[in-house]
mmCIF file of the N, C-alpha and C atoms, coordinates in Angstrom:
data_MODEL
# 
_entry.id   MODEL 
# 
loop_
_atom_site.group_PDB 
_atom_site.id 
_atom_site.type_symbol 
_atom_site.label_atom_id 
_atom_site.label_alt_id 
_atom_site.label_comp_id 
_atom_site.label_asym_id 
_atom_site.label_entity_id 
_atom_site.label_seq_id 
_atom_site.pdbx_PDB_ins_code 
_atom_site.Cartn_x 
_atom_site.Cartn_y 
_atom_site.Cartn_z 
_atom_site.occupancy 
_atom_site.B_iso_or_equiv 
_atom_site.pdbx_formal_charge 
_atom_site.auth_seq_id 
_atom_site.auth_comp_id 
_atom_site.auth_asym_id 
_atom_site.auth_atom_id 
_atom_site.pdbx_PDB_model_num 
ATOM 1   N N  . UNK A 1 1  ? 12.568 3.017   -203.795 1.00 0.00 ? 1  UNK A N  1 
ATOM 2   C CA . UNK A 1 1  ? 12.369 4.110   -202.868 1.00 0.00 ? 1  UNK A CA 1 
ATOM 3   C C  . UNK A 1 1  ? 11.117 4.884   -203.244 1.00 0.00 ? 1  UNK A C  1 
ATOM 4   N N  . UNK A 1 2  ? 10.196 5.107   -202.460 1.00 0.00 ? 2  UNK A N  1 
ATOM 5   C CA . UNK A 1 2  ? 8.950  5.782   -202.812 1.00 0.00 ? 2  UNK A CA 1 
ATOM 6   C C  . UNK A 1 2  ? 7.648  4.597   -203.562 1.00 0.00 ? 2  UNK A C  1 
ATOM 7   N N  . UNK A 1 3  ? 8.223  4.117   -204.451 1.00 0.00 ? 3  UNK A N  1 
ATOM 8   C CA . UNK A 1 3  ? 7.420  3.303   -205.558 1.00 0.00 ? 3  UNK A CA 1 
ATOM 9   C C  . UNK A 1 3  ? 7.545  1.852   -205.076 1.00 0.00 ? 3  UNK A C  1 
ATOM 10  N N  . UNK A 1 4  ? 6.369  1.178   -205.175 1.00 0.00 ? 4  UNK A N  1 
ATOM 11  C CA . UNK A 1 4  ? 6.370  -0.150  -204.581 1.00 0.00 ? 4  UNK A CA 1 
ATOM 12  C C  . UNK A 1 4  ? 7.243  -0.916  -206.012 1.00 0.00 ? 4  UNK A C  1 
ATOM 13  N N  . UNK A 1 5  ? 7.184  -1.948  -205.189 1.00 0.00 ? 5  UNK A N  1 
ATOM 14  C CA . UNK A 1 5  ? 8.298  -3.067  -206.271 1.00 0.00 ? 5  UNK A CA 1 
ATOM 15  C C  . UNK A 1 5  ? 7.388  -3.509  -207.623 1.00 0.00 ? 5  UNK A C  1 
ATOM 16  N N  . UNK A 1 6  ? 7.269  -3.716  -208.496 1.00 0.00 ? 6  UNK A N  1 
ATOM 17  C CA . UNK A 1 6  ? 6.601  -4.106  -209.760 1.00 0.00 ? 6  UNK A CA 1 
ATOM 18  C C  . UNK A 1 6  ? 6.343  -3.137  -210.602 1.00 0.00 ? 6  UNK A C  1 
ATOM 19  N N  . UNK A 1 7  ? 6.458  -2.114  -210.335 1.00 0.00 ? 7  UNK A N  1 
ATOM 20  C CA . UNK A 1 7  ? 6.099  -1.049  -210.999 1.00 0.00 ? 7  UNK A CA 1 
ATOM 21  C C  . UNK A 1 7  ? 7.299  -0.399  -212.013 1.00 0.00 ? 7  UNK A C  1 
ATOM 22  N N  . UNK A 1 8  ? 6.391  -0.027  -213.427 1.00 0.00 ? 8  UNK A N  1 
ATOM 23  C CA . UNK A 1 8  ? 7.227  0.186   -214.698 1.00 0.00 ? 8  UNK A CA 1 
ATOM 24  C C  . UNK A 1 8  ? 8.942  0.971   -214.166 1.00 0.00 ? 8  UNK A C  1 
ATOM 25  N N  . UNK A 1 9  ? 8.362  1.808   -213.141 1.00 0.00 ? 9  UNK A N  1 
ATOM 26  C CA . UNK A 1 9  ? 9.961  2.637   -213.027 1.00 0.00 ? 9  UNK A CA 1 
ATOM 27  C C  . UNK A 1 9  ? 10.859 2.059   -212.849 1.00 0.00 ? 9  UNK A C  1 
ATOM 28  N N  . UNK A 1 10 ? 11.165 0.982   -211.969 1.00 0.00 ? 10 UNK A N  1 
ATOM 29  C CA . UNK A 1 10 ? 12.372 -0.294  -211.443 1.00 0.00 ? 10 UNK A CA 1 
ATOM 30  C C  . UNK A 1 10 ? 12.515 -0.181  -212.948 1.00 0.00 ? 10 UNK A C  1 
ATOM 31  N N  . UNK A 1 11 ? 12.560 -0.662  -214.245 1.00 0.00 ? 11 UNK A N  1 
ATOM 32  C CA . UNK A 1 11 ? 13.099 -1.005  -215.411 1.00 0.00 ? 11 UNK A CA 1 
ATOM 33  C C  . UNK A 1 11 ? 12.744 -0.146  -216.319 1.00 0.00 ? 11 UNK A C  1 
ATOM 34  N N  . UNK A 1 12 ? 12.900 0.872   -216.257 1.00 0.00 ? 12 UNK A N  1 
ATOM 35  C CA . UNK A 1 12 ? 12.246 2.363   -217.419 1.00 0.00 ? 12 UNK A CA 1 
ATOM 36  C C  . UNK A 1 12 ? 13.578 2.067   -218.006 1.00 0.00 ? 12 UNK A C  1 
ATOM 37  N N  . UNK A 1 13 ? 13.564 2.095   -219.411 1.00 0.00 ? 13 UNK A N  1 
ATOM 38  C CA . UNK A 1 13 ? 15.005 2.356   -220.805 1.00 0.00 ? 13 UNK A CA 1 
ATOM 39  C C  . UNK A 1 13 ? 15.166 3.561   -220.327 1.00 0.00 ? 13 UNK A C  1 
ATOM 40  N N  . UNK A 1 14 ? 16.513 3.422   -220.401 1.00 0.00 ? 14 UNK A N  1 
ATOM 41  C CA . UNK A 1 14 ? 17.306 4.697   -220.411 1.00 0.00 ? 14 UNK A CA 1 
ATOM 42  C C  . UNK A 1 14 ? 18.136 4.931   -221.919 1.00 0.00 ? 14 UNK A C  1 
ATOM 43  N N  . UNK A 1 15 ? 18.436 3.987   -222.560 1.00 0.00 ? 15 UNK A N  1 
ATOM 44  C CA . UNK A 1 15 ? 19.199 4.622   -224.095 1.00 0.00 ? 15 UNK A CA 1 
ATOM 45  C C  . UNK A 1 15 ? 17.783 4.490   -225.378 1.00 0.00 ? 15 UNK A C  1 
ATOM 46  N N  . UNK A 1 16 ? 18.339 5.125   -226.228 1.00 0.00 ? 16 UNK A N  1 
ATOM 47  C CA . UNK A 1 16 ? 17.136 5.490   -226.995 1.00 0.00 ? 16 UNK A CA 1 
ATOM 48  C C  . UNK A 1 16 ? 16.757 3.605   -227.377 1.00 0.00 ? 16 UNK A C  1 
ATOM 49  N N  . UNK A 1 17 ? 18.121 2.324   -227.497 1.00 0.00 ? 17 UNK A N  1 
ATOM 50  C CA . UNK A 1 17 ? 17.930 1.475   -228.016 1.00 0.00 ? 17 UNK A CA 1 
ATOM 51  C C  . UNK A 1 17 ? 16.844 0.609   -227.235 1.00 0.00 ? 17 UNK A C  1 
ATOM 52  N N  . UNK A 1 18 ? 17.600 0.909   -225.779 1.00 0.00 ? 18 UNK A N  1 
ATOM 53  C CA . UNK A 1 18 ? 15.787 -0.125  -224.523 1.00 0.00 ? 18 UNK A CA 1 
ATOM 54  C C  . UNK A 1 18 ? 14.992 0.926   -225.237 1.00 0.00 ? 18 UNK A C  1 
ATOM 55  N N  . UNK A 1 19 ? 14.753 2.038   -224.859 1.00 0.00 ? 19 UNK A N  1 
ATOM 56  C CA . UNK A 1 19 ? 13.924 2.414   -225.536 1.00 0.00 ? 19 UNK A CA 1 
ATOM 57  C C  . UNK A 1 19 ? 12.235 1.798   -226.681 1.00 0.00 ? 19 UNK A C  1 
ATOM 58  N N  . UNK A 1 20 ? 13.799 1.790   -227.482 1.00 0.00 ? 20 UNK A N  1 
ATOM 59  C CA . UNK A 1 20 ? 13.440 1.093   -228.816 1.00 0.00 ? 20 UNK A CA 1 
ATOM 60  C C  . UNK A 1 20 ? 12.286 -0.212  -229.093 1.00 0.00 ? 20 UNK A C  1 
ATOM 61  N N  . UNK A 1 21 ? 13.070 -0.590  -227.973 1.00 0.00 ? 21 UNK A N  1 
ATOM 62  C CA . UNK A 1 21 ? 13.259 -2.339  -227.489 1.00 0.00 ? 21 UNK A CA 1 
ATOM 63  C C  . UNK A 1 21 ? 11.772 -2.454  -226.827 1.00 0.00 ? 21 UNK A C  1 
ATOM 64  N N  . UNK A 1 22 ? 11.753 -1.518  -226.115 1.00 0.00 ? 22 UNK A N  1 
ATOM 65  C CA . UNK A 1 22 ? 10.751 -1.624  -224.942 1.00 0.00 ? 22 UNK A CA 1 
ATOM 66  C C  . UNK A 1 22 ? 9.327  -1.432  -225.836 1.00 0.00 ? 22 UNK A C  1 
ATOM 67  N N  . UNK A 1 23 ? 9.226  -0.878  -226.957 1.00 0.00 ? 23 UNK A N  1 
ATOM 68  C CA . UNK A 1 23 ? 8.317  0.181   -227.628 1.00 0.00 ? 23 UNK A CA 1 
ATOM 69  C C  . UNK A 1 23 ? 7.951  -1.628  -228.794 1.00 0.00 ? 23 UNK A C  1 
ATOM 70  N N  . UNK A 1 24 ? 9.000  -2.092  -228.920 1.00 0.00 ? 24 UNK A N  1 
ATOM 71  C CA . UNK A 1 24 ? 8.784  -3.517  -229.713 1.00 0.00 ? 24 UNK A CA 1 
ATOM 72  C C  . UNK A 1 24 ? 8.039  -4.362  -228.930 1.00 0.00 ? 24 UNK A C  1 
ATOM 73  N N  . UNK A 1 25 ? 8.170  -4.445  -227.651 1.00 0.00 ? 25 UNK A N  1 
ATOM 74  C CA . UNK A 1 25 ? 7.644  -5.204  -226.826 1.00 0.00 ? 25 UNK A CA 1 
ATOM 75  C C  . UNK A 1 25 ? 6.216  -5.199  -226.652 1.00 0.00 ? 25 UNK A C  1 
ATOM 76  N N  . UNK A 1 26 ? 6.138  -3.978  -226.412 1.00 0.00 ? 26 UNK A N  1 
ATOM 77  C CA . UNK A 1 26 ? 4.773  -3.243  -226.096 1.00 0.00 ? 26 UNK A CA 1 
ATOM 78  C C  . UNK A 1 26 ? 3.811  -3.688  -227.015 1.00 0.00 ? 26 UNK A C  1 
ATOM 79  N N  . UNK A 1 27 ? 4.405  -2.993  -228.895 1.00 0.00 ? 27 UNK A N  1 
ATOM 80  C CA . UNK A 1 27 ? 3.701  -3.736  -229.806 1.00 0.00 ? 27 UNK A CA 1 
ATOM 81  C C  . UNK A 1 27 ? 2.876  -5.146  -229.634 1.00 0.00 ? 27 UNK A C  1 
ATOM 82  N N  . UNK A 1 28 ? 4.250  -6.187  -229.545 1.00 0.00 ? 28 UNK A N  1 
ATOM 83  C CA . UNK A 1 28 ? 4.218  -7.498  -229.644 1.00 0.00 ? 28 UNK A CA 1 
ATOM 84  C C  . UNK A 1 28 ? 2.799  -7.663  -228.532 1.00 0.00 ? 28 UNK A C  1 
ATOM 85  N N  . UNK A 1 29 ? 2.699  -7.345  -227.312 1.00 0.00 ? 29 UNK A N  1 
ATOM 86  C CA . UNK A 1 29 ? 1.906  -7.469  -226.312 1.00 0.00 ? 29 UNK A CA 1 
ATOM 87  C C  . UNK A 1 29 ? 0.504  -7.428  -226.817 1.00 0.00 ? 29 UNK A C  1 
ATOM 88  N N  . UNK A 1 30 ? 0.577  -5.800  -227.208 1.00 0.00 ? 30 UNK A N  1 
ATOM 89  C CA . UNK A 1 30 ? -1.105 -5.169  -227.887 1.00 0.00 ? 30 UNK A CA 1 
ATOM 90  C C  . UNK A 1 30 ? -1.213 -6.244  -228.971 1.00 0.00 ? 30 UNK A C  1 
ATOM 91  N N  . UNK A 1 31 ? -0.316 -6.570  -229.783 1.00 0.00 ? 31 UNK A N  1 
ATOM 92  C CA . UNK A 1 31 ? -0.831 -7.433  -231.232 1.00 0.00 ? 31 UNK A CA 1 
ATOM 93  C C  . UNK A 1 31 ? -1.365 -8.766  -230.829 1.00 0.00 ? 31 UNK A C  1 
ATOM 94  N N  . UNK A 1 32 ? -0.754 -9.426  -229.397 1.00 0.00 ? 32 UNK A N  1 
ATOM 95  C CA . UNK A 1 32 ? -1.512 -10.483 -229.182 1.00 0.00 ? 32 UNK A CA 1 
ATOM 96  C C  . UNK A 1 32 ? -2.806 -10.712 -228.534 1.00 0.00 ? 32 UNK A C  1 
ATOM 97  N N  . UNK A 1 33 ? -3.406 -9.721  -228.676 1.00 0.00 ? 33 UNK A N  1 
ATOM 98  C CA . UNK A 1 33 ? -5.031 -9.492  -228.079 1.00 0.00 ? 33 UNK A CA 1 
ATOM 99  C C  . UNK A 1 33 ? -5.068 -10.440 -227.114 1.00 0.00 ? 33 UNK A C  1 
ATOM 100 N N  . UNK A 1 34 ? -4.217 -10.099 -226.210 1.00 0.00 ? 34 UNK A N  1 
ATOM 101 C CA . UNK A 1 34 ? -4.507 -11.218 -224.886 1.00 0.00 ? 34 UNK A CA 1 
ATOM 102 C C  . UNK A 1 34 ? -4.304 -10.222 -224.305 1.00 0.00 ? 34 UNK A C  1 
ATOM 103 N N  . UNK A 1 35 ? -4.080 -9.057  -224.203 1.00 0.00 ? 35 UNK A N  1 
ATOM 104 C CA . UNK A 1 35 ? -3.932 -7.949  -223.053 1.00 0.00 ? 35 UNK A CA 1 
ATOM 105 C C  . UNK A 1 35 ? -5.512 -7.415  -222.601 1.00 0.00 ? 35 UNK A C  1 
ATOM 106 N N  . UNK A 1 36 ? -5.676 -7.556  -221.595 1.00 0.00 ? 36 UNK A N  1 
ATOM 107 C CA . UNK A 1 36 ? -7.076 -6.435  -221.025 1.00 0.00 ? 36 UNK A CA 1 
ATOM 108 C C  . UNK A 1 36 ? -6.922 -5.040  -221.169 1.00 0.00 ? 36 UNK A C  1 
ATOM 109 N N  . UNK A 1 37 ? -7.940 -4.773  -221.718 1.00 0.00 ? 37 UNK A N  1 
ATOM 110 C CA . UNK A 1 37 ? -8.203 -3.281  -221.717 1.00 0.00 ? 37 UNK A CA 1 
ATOM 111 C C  . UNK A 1 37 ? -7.500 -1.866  -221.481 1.00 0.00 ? 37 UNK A C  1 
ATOM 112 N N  . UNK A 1 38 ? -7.563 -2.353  -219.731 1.00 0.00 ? 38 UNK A N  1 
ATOM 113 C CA . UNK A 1 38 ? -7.092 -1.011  -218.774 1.00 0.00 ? 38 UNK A CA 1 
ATOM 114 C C  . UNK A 1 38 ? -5.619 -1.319  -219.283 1.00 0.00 ? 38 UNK A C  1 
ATOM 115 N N  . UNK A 1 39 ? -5.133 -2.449  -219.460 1.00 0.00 ? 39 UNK A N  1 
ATOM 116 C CA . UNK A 1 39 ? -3.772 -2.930  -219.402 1.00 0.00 ? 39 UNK A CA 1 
ATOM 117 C C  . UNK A 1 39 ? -3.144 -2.405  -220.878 1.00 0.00 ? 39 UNK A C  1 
ATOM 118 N N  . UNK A 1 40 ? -3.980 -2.740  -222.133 1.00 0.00 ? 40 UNK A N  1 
ATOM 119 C CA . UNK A 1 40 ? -4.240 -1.998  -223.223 1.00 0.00 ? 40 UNK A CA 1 
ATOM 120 C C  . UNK A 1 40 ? -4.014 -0.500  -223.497 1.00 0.00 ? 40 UNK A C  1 
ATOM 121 N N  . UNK A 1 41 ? -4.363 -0.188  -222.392 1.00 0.00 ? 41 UNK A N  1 
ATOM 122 C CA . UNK A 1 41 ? -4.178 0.859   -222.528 1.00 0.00 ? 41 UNK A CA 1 
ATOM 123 C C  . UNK A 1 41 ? -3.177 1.957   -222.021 1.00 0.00 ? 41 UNK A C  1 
ATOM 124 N N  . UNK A 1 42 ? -2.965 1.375   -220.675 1.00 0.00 ? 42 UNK A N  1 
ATOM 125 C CA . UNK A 1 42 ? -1.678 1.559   -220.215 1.00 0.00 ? 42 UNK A CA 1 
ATOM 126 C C  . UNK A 1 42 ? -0.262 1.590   -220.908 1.00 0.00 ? 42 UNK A C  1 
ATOM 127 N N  . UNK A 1 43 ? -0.022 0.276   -221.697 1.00 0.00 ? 43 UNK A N  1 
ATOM 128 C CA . UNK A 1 43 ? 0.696  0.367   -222.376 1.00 0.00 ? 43 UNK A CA 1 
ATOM 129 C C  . UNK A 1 43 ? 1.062  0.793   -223.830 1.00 0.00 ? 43 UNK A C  1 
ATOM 130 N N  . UNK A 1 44 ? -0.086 1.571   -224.092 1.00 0.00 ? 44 UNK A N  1 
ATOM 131 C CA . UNK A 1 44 ? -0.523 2.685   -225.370 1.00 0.00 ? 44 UNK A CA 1 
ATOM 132 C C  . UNK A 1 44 ? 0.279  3.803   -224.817 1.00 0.00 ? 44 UNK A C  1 
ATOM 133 N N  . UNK A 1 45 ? -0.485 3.972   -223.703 1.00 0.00 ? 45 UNK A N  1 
ATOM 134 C CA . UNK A 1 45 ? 0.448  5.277   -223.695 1.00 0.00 ? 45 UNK A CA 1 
ATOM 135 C C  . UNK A 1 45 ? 1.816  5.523   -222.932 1.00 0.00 ? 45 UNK A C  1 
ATOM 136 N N  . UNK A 1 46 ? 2.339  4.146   -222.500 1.00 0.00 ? 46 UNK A N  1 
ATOM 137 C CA . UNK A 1 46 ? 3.302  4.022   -222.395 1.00 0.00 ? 46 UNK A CA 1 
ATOM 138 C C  . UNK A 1 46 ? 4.255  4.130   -224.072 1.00 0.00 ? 46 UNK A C  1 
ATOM 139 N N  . UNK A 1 47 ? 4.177  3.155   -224.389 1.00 0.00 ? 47 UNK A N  1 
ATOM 140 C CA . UNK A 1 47 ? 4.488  3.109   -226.012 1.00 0.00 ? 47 UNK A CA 1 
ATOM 141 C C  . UNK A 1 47 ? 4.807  4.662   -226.586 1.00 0.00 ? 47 UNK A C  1 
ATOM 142 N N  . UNK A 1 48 ? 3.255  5.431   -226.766 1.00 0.00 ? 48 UNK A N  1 
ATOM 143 C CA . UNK A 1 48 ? 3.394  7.171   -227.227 1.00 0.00 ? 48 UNK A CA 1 
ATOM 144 C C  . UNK A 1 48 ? 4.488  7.691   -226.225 1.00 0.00 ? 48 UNK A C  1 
ATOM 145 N N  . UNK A 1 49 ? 4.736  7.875   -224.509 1.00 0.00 ? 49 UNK A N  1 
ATOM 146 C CA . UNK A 1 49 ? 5.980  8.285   -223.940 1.00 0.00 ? 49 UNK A CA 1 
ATOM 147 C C  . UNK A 1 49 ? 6.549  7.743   -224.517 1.00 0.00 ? 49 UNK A C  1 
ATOM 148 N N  . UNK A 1 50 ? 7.222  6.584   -224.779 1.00 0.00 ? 50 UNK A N  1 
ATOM 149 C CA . UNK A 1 50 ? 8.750  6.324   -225.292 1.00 0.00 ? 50 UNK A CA 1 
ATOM 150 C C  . UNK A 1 50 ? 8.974  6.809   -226.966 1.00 0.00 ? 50 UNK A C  1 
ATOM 151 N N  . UNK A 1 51 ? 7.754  7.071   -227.941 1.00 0.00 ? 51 UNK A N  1 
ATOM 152 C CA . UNK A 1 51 ? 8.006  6.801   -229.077 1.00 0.00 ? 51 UNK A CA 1 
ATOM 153 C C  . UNK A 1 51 ? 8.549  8.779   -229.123 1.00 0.00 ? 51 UNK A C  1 
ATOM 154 N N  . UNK A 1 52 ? 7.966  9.567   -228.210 1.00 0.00 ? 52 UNK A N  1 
ATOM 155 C CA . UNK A 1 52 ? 7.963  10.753  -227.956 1.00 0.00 ? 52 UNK A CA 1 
ATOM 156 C C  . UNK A 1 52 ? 9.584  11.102  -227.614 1.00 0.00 ? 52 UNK A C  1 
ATOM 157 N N  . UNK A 1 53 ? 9.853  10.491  -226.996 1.00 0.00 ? 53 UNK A N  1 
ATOM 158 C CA . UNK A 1 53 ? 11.187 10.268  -226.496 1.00 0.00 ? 53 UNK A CA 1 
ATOM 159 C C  . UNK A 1 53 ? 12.643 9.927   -227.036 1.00 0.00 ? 53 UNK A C  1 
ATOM 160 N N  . UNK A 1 54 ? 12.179 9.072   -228.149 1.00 0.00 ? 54 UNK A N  1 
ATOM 161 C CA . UNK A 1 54 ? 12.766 8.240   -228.997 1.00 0.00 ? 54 UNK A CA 1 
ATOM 162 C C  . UNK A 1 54 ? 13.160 9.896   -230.354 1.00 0.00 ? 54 UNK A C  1 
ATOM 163 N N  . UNK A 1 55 ? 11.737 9.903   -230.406 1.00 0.00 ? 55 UNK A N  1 
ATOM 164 C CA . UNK A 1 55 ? 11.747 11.157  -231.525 1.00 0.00 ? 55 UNK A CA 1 
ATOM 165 C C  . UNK A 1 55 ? 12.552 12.344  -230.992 1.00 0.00 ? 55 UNK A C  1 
ATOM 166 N N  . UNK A 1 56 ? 12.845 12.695  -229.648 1.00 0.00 ? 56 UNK A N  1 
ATOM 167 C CA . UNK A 1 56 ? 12.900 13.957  -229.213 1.00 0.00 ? 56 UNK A CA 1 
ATOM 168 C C  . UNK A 1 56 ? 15.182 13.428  -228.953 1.00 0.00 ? 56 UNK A C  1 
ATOM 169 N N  . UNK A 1 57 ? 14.973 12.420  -228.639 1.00 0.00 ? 57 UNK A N  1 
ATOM 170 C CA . UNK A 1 57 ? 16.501 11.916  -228.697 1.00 0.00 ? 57 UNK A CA 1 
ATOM 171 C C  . UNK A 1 57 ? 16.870 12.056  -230.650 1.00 0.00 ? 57 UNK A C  1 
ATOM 172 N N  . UNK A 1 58 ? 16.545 11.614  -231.319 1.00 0.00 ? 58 UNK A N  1 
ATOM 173 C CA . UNK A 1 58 ? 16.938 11.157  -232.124 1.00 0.00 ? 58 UNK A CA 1 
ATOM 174 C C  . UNK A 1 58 ? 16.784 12.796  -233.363 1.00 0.00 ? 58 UNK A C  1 
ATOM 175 N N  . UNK A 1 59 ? 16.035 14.128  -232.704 1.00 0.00 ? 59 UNK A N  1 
ATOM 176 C CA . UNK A 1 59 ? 16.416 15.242  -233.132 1.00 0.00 ? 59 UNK A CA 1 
ATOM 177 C C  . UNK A 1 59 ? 17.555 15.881  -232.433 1.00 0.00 ? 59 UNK A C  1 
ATOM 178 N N  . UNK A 1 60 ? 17.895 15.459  -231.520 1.00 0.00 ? 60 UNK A N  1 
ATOM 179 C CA . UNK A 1 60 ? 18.930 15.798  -230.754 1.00 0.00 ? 60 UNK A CA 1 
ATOM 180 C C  . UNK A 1 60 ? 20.280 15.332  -231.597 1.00 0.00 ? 60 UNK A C  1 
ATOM 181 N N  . UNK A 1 61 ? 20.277 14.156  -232.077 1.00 0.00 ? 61 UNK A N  1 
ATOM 182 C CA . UNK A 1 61 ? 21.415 13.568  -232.203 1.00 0.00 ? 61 UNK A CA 1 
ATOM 183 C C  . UNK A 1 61 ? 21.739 14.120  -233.559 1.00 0.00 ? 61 UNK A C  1 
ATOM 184 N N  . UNK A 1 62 ? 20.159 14.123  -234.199 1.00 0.00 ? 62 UNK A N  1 
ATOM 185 C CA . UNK A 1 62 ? 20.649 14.845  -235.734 1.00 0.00 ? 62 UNK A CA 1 
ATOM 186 C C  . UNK A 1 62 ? 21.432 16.610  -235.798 1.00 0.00 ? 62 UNK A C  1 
ATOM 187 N N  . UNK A 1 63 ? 20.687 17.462  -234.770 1.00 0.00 ? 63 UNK A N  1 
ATOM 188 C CA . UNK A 1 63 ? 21.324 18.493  -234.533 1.00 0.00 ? 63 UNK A CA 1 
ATOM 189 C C  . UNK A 1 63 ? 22.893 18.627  -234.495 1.00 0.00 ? 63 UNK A C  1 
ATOM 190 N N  . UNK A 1 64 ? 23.252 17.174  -233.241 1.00 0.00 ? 64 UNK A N  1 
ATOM 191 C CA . UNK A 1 64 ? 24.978 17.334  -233.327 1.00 0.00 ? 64 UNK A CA 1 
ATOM 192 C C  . UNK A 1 64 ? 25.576 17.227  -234.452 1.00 0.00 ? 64 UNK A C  1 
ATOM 193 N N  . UNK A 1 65 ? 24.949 16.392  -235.457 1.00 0.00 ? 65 UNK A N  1 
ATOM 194 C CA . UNK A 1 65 ? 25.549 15.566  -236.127 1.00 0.00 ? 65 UNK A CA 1 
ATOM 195 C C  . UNK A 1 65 ? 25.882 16.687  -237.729 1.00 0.00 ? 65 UNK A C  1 
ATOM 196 N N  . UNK A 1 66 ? 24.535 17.288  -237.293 1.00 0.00 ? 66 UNK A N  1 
ATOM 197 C CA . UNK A 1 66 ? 24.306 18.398  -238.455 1.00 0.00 ? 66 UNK A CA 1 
ATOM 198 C C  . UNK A 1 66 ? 25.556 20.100  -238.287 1.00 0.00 ? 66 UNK A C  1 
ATOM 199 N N  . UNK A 1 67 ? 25.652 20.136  -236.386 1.00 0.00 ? 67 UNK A N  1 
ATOM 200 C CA . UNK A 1 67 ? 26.616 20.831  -236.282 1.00 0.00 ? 67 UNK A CA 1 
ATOM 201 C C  . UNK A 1 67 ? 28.670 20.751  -236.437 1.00 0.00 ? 67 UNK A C  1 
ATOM 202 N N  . UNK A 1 68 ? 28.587 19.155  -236.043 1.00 0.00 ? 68 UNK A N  1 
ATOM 203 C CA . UNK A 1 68 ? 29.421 18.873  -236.570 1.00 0.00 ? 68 UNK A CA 1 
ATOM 204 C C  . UNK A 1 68 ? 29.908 18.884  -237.885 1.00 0.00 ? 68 UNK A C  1 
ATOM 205 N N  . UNK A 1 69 ? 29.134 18.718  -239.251 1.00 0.00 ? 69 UNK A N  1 
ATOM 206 C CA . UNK A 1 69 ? 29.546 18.746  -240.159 1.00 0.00 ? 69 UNK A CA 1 
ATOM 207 C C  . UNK A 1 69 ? 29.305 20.545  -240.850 1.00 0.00 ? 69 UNK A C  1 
ATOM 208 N N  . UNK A 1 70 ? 28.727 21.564  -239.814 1.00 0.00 ? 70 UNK A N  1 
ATOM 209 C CA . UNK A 1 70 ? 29.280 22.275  -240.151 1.00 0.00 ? 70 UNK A CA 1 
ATOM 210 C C  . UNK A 1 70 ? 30.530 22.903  -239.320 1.00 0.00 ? 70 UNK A C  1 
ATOM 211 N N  . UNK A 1 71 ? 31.074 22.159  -238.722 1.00 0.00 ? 71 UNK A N  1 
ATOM 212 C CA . UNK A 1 71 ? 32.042 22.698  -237.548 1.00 0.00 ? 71 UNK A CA 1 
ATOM 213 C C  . UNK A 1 71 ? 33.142 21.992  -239.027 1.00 0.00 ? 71 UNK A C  1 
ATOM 214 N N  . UNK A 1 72 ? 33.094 20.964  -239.762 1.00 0.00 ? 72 UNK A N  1 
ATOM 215 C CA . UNK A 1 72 ? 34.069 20.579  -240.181 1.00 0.00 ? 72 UNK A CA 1 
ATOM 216 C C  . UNK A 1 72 ? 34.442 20.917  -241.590 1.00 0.00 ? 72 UNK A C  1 
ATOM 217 N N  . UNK A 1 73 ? 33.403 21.702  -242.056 1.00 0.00 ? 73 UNK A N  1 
ATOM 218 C CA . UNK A 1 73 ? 33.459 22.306  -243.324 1.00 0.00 ? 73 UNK A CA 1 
ATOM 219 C C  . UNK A 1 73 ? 33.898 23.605  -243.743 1.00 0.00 ? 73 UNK A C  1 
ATOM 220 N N  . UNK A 1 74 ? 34.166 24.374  -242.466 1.00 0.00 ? 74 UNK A N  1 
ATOM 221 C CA . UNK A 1 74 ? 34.822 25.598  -242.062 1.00 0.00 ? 74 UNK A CA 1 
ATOM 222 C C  . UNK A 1 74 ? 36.687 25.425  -241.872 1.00 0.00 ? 74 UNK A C  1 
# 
């Protein structure tokens, strides 16, 4: 809807693990110097969104995790 068909949004990660996954991929891609440039680059900063994301989930989770154990030490 809105966005033509091929485009990154149809398959954007939604748990931190695609995420994860997606951010491995990306690597693997850039490391095989067969990517062009613009394409290079695209998926740079695709990569920085998810790794941003990844980081910003994964302070989240430490927060609960940190409130829980003081919810349980009381």
């Amino acid at each position: 809807m809105g966005e033509p068909a091929g485009t990154m949004s149809e398959s954007v990660p939604q748990s931190f693990e695609q995420k994860l996954g997606r951010i491995d991929e990306i690597v693997k891609q850039l490391e095989s110097n067969s990517v062009p440039l613009d394409k290079a680059v695209e998926l740079f900063q695709e990569g920085k969104r998810l790794s941003a994301e990844c980081e910003a989930l994964l302070k989240n989770a430490q927060a609960t995790l940190d409130k829980a154990m003081e919810d349980t030490a009381k």
